[in-house]
C-alpha positions as CSV (number, residue, x, y, z in Angstrom):
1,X,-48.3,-30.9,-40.7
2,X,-45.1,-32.9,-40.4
3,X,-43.5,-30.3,-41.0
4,X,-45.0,-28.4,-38.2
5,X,-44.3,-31.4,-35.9
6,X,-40.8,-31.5,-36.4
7,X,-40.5,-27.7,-35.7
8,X,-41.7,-28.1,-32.2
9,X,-40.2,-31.4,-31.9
10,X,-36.9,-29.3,-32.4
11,X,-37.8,-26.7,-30.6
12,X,-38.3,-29.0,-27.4
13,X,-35.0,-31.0,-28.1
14,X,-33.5,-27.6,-28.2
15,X,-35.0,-26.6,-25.2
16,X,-34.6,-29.5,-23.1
17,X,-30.7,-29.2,-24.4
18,X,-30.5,-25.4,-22.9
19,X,-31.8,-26.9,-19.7
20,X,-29.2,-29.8,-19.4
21,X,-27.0,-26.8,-20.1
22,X,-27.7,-24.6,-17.5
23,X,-28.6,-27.6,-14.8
24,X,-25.3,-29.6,-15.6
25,X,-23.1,-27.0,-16.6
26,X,-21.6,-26.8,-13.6
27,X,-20.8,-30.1,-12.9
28,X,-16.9,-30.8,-13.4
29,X,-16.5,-27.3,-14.3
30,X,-13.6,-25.6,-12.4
31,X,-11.9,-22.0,-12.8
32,X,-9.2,-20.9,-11.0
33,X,-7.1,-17.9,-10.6
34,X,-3.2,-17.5,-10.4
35,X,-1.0,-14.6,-9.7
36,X,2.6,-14.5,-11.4
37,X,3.4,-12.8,-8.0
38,X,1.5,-11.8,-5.0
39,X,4.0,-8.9,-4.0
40,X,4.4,-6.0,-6.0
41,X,5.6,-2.5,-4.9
42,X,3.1,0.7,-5.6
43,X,3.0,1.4,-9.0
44,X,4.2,-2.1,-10.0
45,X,2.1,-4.4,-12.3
46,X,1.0,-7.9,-12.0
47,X,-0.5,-10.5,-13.9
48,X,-3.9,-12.7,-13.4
49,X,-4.1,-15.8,-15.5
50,X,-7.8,-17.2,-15.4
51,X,-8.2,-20.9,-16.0
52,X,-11.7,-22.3,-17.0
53,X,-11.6,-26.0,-17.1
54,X,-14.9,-28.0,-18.9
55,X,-14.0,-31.6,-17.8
56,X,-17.5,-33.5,-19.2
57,X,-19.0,-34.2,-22.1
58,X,-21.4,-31.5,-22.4
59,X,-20.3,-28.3,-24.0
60,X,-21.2,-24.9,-22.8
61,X,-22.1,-22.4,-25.3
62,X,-22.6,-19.5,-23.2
63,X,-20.1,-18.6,-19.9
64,X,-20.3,-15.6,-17.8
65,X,-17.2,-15.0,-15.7
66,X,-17.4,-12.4,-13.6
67,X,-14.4,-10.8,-11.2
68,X,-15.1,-8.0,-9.0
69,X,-11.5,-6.1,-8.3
70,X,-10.7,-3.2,-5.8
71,X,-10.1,0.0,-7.2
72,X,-6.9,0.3,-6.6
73,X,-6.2,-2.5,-8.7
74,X,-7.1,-1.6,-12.2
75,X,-7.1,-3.5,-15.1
76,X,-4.6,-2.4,-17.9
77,X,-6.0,-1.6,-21.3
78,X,-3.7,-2.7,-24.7
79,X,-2.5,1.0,-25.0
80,X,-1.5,1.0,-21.7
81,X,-4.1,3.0,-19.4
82,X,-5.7,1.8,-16.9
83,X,-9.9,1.3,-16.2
84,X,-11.3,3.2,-13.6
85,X,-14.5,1.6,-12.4
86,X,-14.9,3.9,-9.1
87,X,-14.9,1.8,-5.3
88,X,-15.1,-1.7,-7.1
89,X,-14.3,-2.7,-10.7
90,X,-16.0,-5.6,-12.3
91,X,-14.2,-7.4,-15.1
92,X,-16.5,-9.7,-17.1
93,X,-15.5,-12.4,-19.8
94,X,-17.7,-14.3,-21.8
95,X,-16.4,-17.9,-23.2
96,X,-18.2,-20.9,-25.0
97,X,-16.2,-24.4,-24.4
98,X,-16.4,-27.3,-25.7
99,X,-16.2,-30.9,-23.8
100,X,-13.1,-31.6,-22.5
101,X,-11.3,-28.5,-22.6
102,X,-9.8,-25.4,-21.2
103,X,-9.3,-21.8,-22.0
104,X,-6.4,-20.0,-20.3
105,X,-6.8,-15.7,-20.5
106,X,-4.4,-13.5,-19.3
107,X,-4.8,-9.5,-17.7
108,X,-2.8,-7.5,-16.5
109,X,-3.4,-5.1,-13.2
110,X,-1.6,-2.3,-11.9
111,X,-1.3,-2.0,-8.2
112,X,-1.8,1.9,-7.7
113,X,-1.8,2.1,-3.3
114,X,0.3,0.5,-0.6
115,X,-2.0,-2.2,1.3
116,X,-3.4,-6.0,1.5
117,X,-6.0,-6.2,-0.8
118,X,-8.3,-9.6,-1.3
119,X,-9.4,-11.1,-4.6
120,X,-12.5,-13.1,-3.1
121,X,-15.2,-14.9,-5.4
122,X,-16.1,-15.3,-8.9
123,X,-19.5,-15.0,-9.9
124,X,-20.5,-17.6,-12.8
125,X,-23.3,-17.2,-15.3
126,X,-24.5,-20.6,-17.8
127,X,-26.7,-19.9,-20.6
128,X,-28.1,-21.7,-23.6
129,X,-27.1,-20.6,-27.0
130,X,-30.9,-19.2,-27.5
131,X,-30.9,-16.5,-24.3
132,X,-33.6,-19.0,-23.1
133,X,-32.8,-18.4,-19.4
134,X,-29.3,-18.5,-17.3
135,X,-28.4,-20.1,-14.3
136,X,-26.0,-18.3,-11.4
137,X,-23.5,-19.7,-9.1
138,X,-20.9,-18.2,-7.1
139,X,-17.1,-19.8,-7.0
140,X,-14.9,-19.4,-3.9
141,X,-11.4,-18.5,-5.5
142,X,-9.3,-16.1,-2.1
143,X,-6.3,-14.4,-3.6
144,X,-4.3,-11.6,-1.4
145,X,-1.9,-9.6,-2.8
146,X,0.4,-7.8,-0.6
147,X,1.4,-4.0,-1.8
148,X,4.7,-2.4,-0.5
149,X,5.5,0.7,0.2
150,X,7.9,2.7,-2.7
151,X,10.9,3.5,-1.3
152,X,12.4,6.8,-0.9
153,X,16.4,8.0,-1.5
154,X,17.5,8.3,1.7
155,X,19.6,11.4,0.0
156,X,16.6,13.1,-0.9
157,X,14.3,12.7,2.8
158,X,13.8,16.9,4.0
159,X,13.6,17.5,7.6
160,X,13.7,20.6,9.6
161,X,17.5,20.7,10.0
162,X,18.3,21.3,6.2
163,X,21.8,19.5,6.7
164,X,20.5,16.1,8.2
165,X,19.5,13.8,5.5
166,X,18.5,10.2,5.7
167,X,22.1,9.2,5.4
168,X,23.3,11.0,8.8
169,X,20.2,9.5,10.5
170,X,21.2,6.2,10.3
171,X,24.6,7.0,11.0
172,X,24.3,9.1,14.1
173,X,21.0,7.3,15.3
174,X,22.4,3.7,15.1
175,X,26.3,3.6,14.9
176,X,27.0,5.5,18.1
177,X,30.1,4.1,18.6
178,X,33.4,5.4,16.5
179,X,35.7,2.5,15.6
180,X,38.7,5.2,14.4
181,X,39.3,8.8,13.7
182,X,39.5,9.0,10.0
183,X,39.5,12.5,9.7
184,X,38.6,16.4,11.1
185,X,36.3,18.5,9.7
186,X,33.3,21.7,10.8
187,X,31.3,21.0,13.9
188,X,27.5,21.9,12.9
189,X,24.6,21.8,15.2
190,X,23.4,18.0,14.8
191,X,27.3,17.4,16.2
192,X,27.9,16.3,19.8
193,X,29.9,18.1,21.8
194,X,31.7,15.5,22.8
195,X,33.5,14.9,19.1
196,X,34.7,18.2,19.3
197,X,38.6,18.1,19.1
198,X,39.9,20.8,20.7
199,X,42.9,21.6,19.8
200,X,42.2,21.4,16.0
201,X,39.3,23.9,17.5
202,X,42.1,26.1,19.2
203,X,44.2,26.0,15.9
204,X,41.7,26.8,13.6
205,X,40.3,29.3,16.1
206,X,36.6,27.9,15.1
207,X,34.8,24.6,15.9
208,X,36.4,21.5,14.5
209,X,34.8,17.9,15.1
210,X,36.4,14.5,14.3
211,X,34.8,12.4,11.9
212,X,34.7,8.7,12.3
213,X,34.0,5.3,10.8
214,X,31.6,3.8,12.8
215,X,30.8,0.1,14.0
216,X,27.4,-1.7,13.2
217,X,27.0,-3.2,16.1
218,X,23.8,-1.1,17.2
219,X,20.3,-1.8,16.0
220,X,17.2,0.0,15.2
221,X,13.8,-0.5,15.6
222,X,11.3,1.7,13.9
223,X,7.7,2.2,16.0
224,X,5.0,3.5,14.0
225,X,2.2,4.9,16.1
226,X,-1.0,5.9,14.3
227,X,-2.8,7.3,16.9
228,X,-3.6,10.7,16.2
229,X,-5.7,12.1,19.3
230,X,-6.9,11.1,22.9
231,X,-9.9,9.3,21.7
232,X,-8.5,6.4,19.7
233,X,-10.8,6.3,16.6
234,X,-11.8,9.8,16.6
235,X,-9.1,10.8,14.7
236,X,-7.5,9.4,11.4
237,X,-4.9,10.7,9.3
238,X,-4.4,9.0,5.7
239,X,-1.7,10.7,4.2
240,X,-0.2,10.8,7.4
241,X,0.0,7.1,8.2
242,X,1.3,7.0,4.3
243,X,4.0,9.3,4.9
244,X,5.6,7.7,7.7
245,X,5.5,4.4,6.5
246,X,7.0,5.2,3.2
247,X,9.8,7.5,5.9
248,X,10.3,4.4,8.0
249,X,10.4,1.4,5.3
250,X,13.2,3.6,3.8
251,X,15.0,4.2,6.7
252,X,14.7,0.6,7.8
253,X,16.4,-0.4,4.3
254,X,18.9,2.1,4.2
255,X,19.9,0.6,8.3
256,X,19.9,-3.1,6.7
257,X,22.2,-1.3,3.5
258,X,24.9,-0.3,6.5
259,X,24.8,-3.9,8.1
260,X,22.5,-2.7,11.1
261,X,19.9,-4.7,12.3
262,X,16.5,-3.5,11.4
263,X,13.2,-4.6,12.9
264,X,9.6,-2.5,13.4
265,X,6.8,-2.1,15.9
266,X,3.2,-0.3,15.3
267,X,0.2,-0.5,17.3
268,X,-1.7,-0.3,14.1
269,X,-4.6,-3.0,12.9
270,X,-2.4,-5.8,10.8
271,X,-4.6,-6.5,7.9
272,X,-4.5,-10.2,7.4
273,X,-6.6,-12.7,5.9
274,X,-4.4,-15.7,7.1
275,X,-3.9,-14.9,10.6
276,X,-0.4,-13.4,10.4
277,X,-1.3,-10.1,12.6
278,X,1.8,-9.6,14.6
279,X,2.4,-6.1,14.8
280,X,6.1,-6.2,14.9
281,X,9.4,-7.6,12.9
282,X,12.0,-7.8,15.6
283,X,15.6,-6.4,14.8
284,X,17.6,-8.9,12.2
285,X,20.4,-8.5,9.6
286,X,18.0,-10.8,7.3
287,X,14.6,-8.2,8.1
288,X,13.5,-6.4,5.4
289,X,11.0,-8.7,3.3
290,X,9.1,-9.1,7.2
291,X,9.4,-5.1,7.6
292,X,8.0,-4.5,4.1
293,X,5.5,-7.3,4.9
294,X,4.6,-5.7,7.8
295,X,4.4,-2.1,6.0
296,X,2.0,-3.4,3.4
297,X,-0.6,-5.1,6.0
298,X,-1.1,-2.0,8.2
299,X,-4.4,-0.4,8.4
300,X,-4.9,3.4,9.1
301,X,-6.7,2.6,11.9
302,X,-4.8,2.0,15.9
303,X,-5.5,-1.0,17.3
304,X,-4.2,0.1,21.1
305,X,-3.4,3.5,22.6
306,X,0.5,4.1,22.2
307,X,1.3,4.1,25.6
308,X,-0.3,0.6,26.0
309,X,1.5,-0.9,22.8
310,X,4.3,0.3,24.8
311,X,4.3,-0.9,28.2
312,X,3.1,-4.2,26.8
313,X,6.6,-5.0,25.4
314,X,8.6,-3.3,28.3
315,X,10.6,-6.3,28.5
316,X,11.0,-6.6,25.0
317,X,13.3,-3.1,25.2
318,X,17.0,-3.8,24.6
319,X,19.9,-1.1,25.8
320,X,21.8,-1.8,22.6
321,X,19.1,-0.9,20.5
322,X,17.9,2.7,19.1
323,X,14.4,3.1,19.0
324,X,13.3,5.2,16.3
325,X,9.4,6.6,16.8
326,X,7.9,8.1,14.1
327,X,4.4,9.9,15.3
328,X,2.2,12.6,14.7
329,X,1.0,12.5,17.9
330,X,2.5,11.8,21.3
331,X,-0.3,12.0,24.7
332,X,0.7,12.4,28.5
333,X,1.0,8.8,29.4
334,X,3.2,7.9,26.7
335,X,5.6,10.6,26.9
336,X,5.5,9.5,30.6
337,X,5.9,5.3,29.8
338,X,9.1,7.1,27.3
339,X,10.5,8.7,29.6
340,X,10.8,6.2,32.3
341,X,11.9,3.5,29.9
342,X,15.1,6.8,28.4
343,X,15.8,6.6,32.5
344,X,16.3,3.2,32.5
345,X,18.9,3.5,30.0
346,X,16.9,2.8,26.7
347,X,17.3,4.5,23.7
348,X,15.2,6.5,22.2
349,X,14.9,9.5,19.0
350,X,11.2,11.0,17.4
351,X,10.7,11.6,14.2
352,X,8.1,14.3,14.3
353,X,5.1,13.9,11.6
354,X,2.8,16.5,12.3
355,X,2.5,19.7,9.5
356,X,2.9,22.0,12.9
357,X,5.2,19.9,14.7
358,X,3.0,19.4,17.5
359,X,4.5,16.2,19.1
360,X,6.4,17.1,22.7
361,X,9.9,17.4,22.9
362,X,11.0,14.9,25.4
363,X,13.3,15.3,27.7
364,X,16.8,14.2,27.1
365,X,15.5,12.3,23.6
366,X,16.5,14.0,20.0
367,X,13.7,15.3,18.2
368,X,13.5,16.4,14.4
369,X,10.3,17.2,12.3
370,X,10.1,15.3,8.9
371,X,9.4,17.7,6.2
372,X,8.4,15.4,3.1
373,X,10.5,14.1,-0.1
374,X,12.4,16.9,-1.9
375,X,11.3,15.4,-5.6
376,X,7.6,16.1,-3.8
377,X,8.4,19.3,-2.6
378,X,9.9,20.6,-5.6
């Protein structure tokens, strides 16, 4: 009979233990979450350090932590691979802590897409050692990591005119001005006819241009417009808005590389989670962390017909500047707000994105159709 006793004496001191357990547990429990960097560029990995902290007395023998990740942020396996856990991946650890102490784990995640991605809660789980019940809570732990874009060799960027690489963009799109003759060589189409020197032309009895060194005293600003039909939201184009921000990133730091200032504009959603939704980097010799900022927090989606995005920053418009616009589509009403601003003495070139190079030539602007990279194409 005693013995009996004591049994269910011990099984209600066991019981009213995996109570306190579950009730208490998580009072003066803290986890936290900490990124060895927030910016990575595609394919890059990164590394989560998880922190669970038991500052009481009273041990927990059973911890549920439970992270839910997007899916393009896997979790990378020992051997290398990564987990593929479809829209949403949920990692889950289980721990048992004693009083007074904290564990510290470690994962690493591979960062597979360009974009602003948010790590938001952690669900927590307390149990009793005897899978007598559990108790749920959910911890608010925000981390954003930014994504850029991966760079492309301006040496390798195809467009329709098979000579003109990335290289002789920049330098006949921003450094109009020649600083000295250095040399005479073959005019080719992309020339203008007013470096043709004529009497090496007359001599040679065939076209012959002079090739100069250029100043940097130009700048650039590349406008990404990811509006892809008359009705804004009808219409949107993934790979497309991928392409040309990948095109105009690397363009942008092959500019900065040449000392030209570099700034960009889109009317795209800015994907923020701390207000920072500006939709442009303004020209600067110190640019390119804003403009890859800026390339990692824009949505597929257009936030305000192109022509609008443009006539709101009509004054913002500067004569010494080129202005670089990279679409795959281009409606009436901006081709007419273009146009007006090229007559007033602005600057303007179009980099077409369409696979049919649908966008309008404008009159009296330079237009060339971007064919993809040449390691892609091959």
């Amino acid at each position: 009979m005693s013995k009996y006793l004591f049994f269910i004496f011990m099984v209600f001191v066991l019981s009213l233990l995996g109570d306190v357990t579950r009730y208490k547990g998580f009072n003066k429990l803290k986890i936290r979450r900490e990124l060895n960097t927030s910016e990575v560029i595609e394919g890059e990995e990164l590394k989560i350090t998880t922190y669970v902290e038991n500052n009481k007395w009273l041990p927990i023998s059973y911890l549920v932590v439970e992270e839910k990740m997007p899916a393009n942020l896997p979790r990378i396996k020992e051997e290398g691979s990564v987990i593929d856990g479809g829209a949403n991946i949920h990692y889950t650890n289980r721990y048992s802590i004693l009083w007074f102490q904290r564990i510290k784990t470690m994962y690493k995640i591979k960062a597979l897409n360009r974009g602003t991605y948010l790590i938001k809660n952690i669900n927590v789980a307390i149990g009793d050692a005897f899978g007598f019940g559990y108790n749920y809570t959910e911890l608010e732990d925000f981390l954003e990591i930014l994504v850029y874009p991966k760079l492309i060799d301006t040496n390798k960027l195809s467009f329709n005119c098979t000579n003109l690489q990335g290289d002789a963009i920049i330098r006949r799109w921003i450094y109009q001005d020649p600083l000295y003759i250095k040399g005479i060589r073959e005019y080719n189409r992309e020339d203008r006819m007013k470096d043709i020197h004529w009497k090496s032309s007359l001599k040679m009895n065939k076209l012959m241009v002079k090739e100069c060194d250029f100043t940097s005293e130009k700048e650039v600003v590349f406008i990404i417009n990811n509006q892809f039909g008359e009705i804004l939201f009808e219409t949107i184009d993934k790979k497309a808005v991928e392409e040309a921000i990948r095109l105009a990133a690397s363009l942008a730091a092959k500019a900065l590389d040449e000392g030209a200032a570099a700034g960009m504009w889109t009317n795209a959603y800015i994907l923020s989670y701390e207000g920072n939704n500006k939709q442009e980097v303004q020209p600067s010799l110190n640019s390119y962390k804003s403009i890859m900022e800026l390339c990692a927090r824009m949505d597929y989606t257009a936030k305000i017909e192109f022509y609008k995005f443009i006539k709101e920053r009509i004054n913002k418009f500067d004569l010494n500047t080129t202005y670089i616009i990279i679409a795959s589509y281009l409606d009436e009403e901006s081709i007419n707000v273009i146009s007006r601003l090229k007559q007033s003495g602005v600057l303007f070139k179009v980099i077409d994105m369409s696979e049919d190079e649908q966008v309008p030539f404008i009159n009296g602007i330079e237009k060339i159709s971007y064919r993809g990279d040449r390691d892609e194409l091959d």
